[in-house]
N, C-alpha and C positions, 0 to 999 in steps of 0.2 A: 465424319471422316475417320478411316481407320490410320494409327501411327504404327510404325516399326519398331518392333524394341529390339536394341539387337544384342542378345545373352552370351555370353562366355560358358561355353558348356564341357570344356576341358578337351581334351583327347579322346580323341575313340579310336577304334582299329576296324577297320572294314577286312574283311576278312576275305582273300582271292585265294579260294582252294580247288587245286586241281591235283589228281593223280593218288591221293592223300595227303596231301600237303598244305600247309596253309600261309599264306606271305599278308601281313599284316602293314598295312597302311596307315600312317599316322595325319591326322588330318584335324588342323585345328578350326572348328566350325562357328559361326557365329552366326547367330540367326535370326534374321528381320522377320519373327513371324507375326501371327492373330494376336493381335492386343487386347482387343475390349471390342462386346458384342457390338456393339458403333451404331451402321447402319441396318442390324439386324433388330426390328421388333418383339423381341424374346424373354425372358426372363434369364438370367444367367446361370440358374440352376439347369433349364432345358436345355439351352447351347450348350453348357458342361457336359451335359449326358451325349448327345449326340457327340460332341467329339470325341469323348471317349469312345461311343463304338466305330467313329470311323478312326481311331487305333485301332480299337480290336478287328478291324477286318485288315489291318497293315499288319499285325502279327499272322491273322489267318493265310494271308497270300504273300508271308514273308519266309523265303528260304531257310529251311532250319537253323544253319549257319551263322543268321544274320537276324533270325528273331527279334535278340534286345538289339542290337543295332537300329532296327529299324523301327521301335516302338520308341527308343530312346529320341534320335531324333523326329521324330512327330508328336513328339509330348512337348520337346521344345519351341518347334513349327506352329503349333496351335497353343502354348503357355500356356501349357495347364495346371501353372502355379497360380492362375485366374480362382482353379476352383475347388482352391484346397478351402477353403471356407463354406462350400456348398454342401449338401448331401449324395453327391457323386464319391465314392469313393476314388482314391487314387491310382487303385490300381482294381479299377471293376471289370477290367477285361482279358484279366488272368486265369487263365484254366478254363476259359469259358469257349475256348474255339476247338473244332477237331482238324486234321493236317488239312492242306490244300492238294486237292485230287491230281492237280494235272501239271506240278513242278518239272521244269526240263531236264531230261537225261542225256547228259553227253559220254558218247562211246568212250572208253578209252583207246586212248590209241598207242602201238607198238612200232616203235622207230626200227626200222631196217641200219636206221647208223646216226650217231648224234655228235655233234661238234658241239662244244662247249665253248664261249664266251667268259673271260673275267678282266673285267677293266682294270684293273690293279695290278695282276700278276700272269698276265696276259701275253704275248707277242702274236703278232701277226704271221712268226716266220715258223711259228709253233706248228704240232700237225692237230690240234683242236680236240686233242684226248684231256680227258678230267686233269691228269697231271700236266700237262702241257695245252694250255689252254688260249683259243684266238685272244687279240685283245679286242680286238672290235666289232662290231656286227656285220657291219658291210664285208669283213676278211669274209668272216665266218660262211654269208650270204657267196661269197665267190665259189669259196670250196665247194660249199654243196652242189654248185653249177658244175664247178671240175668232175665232183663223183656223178654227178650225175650221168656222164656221157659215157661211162662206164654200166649203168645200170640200168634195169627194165627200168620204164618211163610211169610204173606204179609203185616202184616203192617211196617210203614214206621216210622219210628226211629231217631232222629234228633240229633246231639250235638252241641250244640250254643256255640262258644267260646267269651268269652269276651273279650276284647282290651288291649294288652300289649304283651311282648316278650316271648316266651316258648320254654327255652333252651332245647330241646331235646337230646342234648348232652350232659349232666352232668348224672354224673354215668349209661352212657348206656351201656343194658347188649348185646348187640347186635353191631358189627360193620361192617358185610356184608353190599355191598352195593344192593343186593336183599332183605332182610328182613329193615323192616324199623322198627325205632321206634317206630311206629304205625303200627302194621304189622294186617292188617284186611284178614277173611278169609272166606271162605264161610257160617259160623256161622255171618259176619256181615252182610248178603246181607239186600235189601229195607233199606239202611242206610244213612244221611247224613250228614257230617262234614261242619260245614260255622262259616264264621266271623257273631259277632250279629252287625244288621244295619249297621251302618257309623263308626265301630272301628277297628281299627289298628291292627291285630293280624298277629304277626310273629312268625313262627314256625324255631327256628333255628338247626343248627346240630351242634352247637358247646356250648361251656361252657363258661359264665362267668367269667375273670380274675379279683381277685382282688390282687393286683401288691404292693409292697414296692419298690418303683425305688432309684438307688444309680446312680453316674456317675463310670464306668470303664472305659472311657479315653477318650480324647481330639485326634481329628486325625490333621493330618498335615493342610489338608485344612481348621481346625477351626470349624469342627462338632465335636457332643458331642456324646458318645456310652455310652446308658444305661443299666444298666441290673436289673435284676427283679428273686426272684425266683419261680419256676411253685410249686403248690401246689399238695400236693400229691394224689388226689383222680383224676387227670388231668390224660387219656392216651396216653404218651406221642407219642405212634408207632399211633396213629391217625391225633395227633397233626399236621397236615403238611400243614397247610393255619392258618393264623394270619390276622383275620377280624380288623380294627383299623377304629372306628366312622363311621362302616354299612358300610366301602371297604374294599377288600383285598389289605393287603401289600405287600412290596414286597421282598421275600427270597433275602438275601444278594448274588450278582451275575455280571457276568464280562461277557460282558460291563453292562455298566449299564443300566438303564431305566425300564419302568414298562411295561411286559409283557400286561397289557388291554390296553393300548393306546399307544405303539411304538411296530408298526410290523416291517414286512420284509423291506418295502419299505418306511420306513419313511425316515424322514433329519436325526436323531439319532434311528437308528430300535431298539435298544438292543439285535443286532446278530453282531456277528463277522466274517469277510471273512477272516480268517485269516489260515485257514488251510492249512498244505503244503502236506502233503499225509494222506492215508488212511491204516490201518494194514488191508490187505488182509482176508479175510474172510477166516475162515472153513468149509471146504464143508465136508456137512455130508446129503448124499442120503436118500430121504424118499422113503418110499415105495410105487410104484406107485399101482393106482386103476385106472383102466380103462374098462368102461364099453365098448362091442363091440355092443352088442344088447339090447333093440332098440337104433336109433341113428337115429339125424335130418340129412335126403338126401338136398341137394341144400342148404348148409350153409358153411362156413368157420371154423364153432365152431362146430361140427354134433357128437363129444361125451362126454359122463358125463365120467369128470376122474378128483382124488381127491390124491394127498401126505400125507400119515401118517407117524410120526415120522420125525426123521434126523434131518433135517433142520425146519422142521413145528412144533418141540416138543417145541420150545417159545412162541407156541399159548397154549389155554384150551378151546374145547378140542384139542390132537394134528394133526391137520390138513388143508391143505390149498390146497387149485389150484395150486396157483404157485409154491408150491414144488413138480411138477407131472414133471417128466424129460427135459420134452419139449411141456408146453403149448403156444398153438399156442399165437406167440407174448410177451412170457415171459420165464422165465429161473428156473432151482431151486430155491428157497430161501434161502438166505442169506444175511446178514449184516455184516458190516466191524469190526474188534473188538477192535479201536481205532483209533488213530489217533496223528498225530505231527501238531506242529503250526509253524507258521514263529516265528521267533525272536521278540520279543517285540509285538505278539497277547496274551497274556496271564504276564503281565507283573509279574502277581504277585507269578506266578506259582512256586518259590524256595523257597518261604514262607508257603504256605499252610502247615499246623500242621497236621490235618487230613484231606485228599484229600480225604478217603472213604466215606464221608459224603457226598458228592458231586454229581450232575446230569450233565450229558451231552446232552441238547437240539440242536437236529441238523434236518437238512432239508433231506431227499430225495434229490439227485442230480438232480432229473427232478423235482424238486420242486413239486410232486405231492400229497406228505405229511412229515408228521417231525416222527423225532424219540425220544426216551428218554430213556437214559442209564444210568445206577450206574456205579460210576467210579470205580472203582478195584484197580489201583496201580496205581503213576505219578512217571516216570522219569525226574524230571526238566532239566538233565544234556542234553538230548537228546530233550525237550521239550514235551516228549511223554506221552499221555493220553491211560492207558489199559480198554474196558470199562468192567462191569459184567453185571449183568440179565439185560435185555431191549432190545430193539429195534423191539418190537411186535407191536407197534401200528400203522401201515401201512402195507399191505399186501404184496404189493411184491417184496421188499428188492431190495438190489444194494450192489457191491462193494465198493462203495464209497459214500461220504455225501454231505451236502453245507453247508451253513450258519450256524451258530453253538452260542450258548452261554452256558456256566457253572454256574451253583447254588446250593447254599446251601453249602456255604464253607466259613469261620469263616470269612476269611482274606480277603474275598471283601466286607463285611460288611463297605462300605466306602461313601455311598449317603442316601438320607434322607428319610423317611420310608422303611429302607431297614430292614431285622428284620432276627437272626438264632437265633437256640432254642441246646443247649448243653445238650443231652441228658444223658452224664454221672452223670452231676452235675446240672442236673433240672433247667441251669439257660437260660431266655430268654434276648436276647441281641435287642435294637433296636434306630436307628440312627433316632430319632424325627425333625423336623425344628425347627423355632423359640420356637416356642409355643408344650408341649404336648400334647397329644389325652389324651383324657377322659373314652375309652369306649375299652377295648380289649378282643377278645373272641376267644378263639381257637378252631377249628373243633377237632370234635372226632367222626362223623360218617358220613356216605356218604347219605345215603338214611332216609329219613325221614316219608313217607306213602310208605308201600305196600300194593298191593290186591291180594291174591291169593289165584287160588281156588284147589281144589285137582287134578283133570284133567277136560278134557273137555266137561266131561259128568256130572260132577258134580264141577261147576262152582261159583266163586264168581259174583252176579249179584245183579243190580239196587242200584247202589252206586254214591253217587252224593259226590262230593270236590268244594266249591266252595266261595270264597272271602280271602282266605287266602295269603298269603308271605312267602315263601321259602325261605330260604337265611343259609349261615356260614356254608356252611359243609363241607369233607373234599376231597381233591382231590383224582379222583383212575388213575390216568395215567401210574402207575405201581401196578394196580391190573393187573387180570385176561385178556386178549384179544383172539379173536376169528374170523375165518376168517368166513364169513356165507354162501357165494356163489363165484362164479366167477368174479365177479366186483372186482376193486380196494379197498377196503373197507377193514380193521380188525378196529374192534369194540370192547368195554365194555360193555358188554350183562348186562347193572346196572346203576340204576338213582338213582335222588333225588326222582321222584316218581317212582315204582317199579311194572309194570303188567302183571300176568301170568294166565291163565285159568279165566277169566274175561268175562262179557255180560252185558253189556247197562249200562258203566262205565262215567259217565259224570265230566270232569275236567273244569268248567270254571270261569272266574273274577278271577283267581288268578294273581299273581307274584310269577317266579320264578329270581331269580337274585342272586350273588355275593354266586356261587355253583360253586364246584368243580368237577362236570361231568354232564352226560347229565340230562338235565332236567325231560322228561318223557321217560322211555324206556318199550314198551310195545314187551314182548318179547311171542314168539310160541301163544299156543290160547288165542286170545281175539278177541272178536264178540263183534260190533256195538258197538265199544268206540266212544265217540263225546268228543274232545278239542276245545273247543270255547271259545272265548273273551279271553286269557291268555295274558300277557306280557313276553315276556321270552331275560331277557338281562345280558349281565357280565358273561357269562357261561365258563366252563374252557371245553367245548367238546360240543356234539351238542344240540339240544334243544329237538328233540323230534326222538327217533330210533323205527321204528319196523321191528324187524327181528325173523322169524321165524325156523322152522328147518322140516327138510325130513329123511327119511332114506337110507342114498346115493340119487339115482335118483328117487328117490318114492315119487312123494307131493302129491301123488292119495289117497292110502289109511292111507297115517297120516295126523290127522285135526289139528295140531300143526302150525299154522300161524296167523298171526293178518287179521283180514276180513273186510269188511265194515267198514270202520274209517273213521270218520268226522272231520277233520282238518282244522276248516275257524275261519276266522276274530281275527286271533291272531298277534300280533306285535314279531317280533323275531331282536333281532342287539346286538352285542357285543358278538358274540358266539366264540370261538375255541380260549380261550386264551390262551392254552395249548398246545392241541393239533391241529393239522392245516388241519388232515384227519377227517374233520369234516363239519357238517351243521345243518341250520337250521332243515332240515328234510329226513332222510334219510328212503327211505322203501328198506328193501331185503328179499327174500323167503314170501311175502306179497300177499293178496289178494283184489283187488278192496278196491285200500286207495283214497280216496277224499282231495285234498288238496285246498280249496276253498279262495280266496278271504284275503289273507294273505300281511302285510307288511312285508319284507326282508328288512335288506343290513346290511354293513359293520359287515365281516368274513370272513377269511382267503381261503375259496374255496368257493365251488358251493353252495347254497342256495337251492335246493332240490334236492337229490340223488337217480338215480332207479338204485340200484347196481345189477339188471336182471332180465328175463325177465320172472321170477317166474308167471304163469296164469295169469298177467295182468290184464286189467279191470279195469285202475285205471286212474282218472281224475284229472289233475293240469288246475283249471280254475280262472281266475280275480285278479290273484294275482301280487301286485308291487313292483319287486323287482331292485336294485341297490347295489352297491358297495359293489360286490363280486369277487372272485379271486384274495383278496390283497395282500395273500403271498403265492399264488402258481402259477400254469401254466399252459399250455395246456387242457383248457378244457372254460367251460360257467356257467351263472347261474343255467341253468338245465340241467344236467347230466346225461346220462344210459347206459348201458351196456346190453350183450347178452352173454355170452362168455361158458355158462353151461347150457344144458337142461336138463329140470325135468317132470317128470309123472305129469300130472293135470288133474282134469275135464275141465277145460276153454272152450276148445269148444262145448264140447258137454256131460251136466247135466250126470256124471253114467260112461261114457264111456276115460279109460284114453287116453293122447296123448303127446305128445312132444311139441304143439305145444300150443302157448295161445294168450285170449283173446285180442282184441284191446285196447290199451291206449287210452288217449285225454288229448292234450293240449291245450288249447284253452282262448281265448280273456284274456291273459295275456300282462303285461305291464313291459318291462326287457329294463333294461339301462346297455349295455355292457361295463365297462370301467375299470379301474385297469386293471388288466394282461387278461380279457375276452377275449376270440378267437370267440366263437360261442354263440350266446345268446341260444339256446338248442344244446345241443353239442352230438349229438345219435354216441356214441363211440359204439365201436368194437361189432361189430354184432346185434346190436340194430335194431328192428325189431316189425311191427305189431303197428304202434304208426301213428292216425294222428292230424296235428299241425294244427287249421285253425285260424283265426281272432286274431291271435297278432301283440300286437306292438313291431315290434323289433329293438333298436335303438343301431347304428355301430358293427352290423355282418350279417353274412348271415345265407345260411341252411346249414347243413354239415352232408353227407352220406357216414359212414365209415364201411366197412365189413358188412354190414346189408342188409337188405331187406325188403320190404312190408312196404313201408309208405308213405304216403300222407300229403301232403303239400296245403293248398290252400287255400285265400282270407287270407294271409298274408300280415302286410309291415312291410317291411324293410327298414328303415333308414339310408344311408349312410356307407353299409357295407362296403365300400372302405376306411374308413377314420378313421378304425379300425390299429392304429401302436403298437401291442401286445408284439414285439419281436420275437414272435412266425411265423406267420404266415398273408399274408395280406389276407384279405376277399374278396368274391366278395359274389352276391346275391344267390349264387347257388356254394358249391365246393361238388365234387364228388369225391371221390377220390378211388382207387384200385380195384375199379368194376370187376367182373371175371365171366363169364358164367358160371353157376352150381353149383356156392357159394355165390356170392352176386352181388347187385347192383339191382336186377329183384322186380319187381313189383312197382319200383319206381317213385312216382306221384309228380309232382311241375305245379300246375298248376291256373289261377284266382287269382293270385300272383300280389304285387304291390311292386316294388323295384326301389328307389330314391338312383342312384352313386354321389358320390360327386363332383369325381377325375377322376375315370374312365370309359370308352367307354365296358369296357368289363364286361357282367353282368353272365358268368359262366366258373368257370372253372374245367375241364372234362379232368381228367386224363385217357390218352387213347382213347380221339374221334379219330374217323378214319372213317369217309363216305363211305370207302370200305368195314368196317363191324362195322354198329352201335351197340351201346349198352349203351343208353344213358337211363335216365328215360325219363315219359311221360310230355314232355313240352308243353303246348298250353293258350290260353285266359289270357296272362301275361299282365301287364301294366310294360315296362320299362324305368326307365328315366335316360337321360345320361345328362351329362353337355352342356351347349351353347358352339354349336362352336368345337364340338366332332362329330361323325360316329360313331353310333353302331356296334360291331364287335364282332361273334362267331366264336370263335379259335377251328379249327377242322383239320384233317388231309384230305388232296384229293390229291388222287394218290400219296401217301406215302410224299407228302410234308405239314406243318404245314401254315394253309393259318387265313387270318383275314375274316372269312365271312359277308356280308350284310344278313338283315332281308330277305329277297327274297331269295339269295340263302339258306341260312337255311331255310327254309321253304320250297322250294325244295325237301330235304330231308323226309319232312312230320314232321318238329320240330317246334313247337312255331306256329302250327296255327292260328289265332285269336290275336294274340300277337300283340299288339301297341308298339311304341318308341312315345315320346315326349323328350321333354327339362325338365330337373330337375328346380322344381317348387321352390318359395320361400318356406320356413322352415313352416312357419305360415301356409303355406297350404296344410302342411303335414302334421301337426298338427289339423288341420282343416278335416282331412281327419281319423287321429286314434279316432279325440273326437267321429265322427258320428261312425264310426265302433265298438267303445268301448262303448258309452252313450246311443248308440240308437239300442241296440239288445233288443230284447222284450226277 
């Protein structure tokens, strides 16, 4: 089992430069990263080595800007104070990269007229010149509407804000997490919002506390509980994150510990195994849709069929996949509706005053995501928790739960920056350490910039966001959720940035940070968004979602999806503090998204999600990712699905089809470790995708219900040395292959795969030499360990035999294919720099 350690790494400065200017972010980091090689079989000199090149490839594909930035923390992500005692040098991956080819260049752009912003010395009544400056955004936002109707509907419109905090949360009339405080609409298109030069401007979603603190009590262990009353212009049903000196605190909760930095799998997680059973779920039938005509021939997934109502009615809208009778590989929907503890998991459980205040955070039993529930009633006498509205935000339910923790309940207010807020009597209560905090600011809205246009015919366009700070807003984990396709996925269709019916929307140099949901969520139309250079960390849900919608199985003729989206050189870590069905980057119902050149790690799942196989056309290339999978299971960095077909153009411009365009994943650099199984994990009927030129360090390839993909001039890293819990790897697993539904068209070929442990480099559920049906194997490089026999495990004449290269190849398998001796590390290493450094 891997532990968090979580390091104090001082101050850094993220660096948001635009125009030549640089606004400098102060951001105090702390980081639950790689502890100890754990579940990996390795020597700790070899894992040293490789994580050092996978820094060196986060310097290669890190904006020059942000170079040490960005080596800096991923030195401390992976503690590579582990290997200062190895022969890995400290710093072996200096001077050793050349630039990265294909960094994003944004135009500059020339204001036709610029209204200035300064919260300080500001007025509203001002005319928005540098000397006489708005004081607010929204003024600011007006005027430009006034010049505008004065002016050709192309010039370009500027708002400079000046350096300091702008509480956006104080008396807002707004608290959807779709409409934002700034809610821009096709009246603001050729628009641009930026920080002025090198200042500081944060845009928060919460309010400013100013606090009278008294002591209300001394606890046993010798902490002090203060309390403060909330001021009445505060909305209190918003209130639910308590920002304390630019971090969130942490809601009073059993066990203890702070949700950003002690996950699943740390030494103190702040989850409890303490559960003894589950209250049986109600099953309540949704009504199935199933489409008969058209329908994908030679698949496992071959019809569109969706559950409305019953059980799906705790989504909005109400509907899901997995509530359709009997989707292949899942069941109705349902969630359990409570739950008992052991004896002494809940100690405090006979005391709770009001238990309805209270949340119940629990896992998914297949750890695949977590729930979140309102407690309803507690029986202490039976130890039993009833829960009420929740358990929406993961898709497709269980009987039962796992790991579990409780919040927001008076009586475990019992550790230090723990904080609850007593809504009857406005009072806020909070367990300080030695010393107070200075600075407290409660959330009161979720979303802070929206753009939206009216549809997609008449669209908000040429809007640029860029040098600003995101931060205080409020969590939606018990908003609204939505299932959007067949993938594992229910979603909050709602960010802190908010986009709908959008074109040539440019997000970049910002920070988003210390947000209570996803960062950007670009939902149905929006055409040719670029997110470039962002930082996005501390998020309580994923960083950046687009998901689109159809009508039923119609993505032909409704143009309701995000399109051509440029998604490079942003920094993403510290996501899914909340929720765990989450990522840095999730596309669903999407069309040709680009996700280019990105740093990843440390979040509770997959690092980019293709929750299906919606027309495709979409490229994940150059991106470094690491320590993913911390508290979930069965799956990898990169993750996709198949499981529902839809009408598209994809193949052919005009003409609809079931079936769509190619993917590409490509010269990606993915360190599998935490619970990782497969460094791209092509789940349940994934299809039409090929992987070439990555680095993929301890897992293999894995072909599960799908079809039509190619693999080649891959390596693979010691996929043997992968001890997941799950499942052990080899270079190559196939698994449930069927003639006339899946396994066909299956390419692995020009392949380079180094075992650690093992002689056996695939395994192939179902070979049998009397009737193949394997993919296309040929021109491999495989290396097995000194002092081992290579051996493919096949069935001849009904018995399971170890084959030599010669007699596989017999078969007409792995023509061209070499065996050697597994090489030292360093020149494996030596072998991803040239394949990763030296692609033109």
């Amino acid at each position: 089992m891997h532990h968090y350690i979580v390091i104090f790494i001082g101050i850094f400065f993220v660096n948001v430069t635009h125009s030549g200017h640089t606004t400098k972010h102060f951001s105090k980091l702390y980081h639950p990263g790689y502890s100890t090689v754990g579940n990996l079989n390795v020597p700790l000199e070899y894992d040293c080595a490789l994580r050092a090149f996978i820094i060196e490839m986060a310097r290669y594909i890190a904006p020059s800007s942000s170079q040490a930035y960005w080596i800096e923390l991923s030195q401390s992500a992976f503690q590579m104070n582990q290997c200062n005692n190895t022969s890995i040098a400290k710093n072996a991956w200096k001077n050793r990269t050349k630039s990265f080819k294909i960094a994003p260049e944004i135009k500059q752009i020339t204001c036709y007229h610029r209204i200035f912003v300064h919260g300080f010395e500001g007025n509203d009544m001002f005319d928005g010149t540098f000397e006489r400056p708005k004081k607010t955004i929204q003024a600011a936002l007006s005027f430009t509407r006034t010049l505008r109707a004065t002016l050709d509907s192309d010039k370009i419109l500027c708002i400079t804000i000046r350096g300091g905090t702008y509480y956006l949360g104080t008396n807002a009339t707004t608290t959807s997490s779709q409409i934002g405080a700034i809610a821009l609409t096709v009246n603001d298109s050729n628009l641009v919002i930026e920080n002025y030069q090198d200042e500081r401007v944060i845009l928060s979603g919460g309010t400013l506390l100013q606090l009278k603190w008294s002591i209300h009590a001394k606890t046993a262990a010798g902490g002090t509980i203060m309390k403060a009353h909330i001021p009445s212009f505060v909305n209190l049903n918003q209130f639910n994150e308590l920002y304390i000196d630019d971090r969130r605190a942490i809601v009073a909760k059993y066990p203890n510990g702070d949700p950003s930095t002690q996950g699943l799998y740390a030494k103190d997680p702040g989850f409890s195994y303490g559960a003894k059973s589950w209250v049986s779920p109600s099953v309540n039938p949704s009504v199935n849709i199933h489409v008969d005509k058209p329908y994908r021939n030679g698949t496992v997934f071959t019809n569109y069929q969706l559950g409305i109502g019953g059980g799906a009615s705790v989504f909005n809208p109400p509907r899901n996949f997995w509530s359709t009778a009997s989707p292949t590989a899942g069941r109705n929907y349902v969630v359990p509706r409570g739950f008992t503890v052991k004896n002494g998991a809940l100690p405090q459980i006979s005391n709770w005053s009001k238990p309805t205040t209270g949340f119940v955070h629990a896992f998914h039993p297949g750890y695949w995501g977590s729930w979140v529930f309102e407690i309803a009633s507690v029986n202490s006498t039976k130890n039993e928790i009833m829960f009420g509205r929740g358990g929406f935000q993961e898709a497709r339910g269980s009987h039962s739960g796992g790991a579990f923790y409780v919040s927001n309940i008076f009586e475990e207010l019992d550790a230090q920056n723990e904080w609850f807020l007593d809504k009857d009597t406005r009072t806020l209560y909070f367990m300080p350490n030695e010393t107070m905090p200075q600075v407290f600011v409660a959330s009161q809205i979720p979303c802070l910039i929206s753009i939206s246009g009216s549809d997609n015919k008449n669209s908000a366009s040429n809007i640029l966001i860029q040098g600003l700070i995101f931060s205080q807003t409020s969590n939606t984990y018990m908003k609204d959720y939505m299932v959007p396709s067949g993938g594992d996925w229910a979603l909050h269709r709602g960010g802190t940035m908010y986009l709908t019916n959008t074109k040539n929307i440019t997000i970049t140099r910002n920070v988003f940070t210390q947000l209570g949901s996803n960062g950007i969520a670009l939902i149905d139309y929006n055409d040719a968004t670029s997110i470039v250079l962002n930082e996005f960390v501390w998020l309580a849900d994923s960083a950046i979602i687009l998901v689109g919608s159809t009508n039923g199985i119609d993505g032909f003729s409704v143009i309701s999806q995000p399109a051509n989206t440029l998604i490079q050189s942003n920094l993403i870590h510290e996501t899914g503090i909340y929720i765990k069905q989450s990522s840095p980057v999730l596309i669903s119902v999407s069309r040709s998204i680009s996700v280019i050149g990105n740093l990843m790690f440390n979040m509770p799942r997959a690092a980019i999600n293709v929750n299906d196989g919606f027309y495709g056309n979409h490229t994940l290339s150059w991106n470094v990712i690491f320590n993913t999978v911390r508290e979930t299971s069965d799956h990898g960095p990169i993750n996709s699905w198949d499981r529902q077909p839809f009408l598209t153009d994809a193949v052919q411009a005009g003409l609809p089809s079931l079936w769509q365009h190619k993917s590409y994943i490509h010269h990606n650099t993915i360190f599998n470790n935490y619970r990782c199984v497969w460094p791209i994990d092509h789940d349940d009927g994934s299809c039409f995708y090929e992987d070439s030129y990555n680095f993929l360090v301890y897992g293999g390839k894995k072909n599960y219900l799908g079809h039509s993909k190619t693999d080649h001039h891959e390596i693979y890293v010691f996929p043997d040395a992968n001890q997941s819990g799950f499942i052990n790897s080899t270079c190559l697993r196939d698994t449930a292959a069927q003639r006339g539904s899946s396994g066909w068209n299956e390419v692995w070929i020009n392949n380079t795969c180094a075992l650690f442990k093992s002689s056996v480099p695939y395994h192939i559920k179902g070979c049998d030499t009397s009737d193949l049906f394997v993919p296309l194997l040929m021109s491999n490089q495989i290396y097995v360990p000194s002092g081992t026999q290579v051996a493919f495990v096949c069935k001849v004449n009904g018995t399971t035999k170890r084959l030599t290269l010669k007699q596989w190849n017999s078969y007409g398998l792995d023509l061209g294919t070499t065996i050697n001796t597994t090489s030292d590390v360093q020149d494996i290493i030596e072998w991803g720099r040239e394949m990763l450094q030296q692609a033109e």
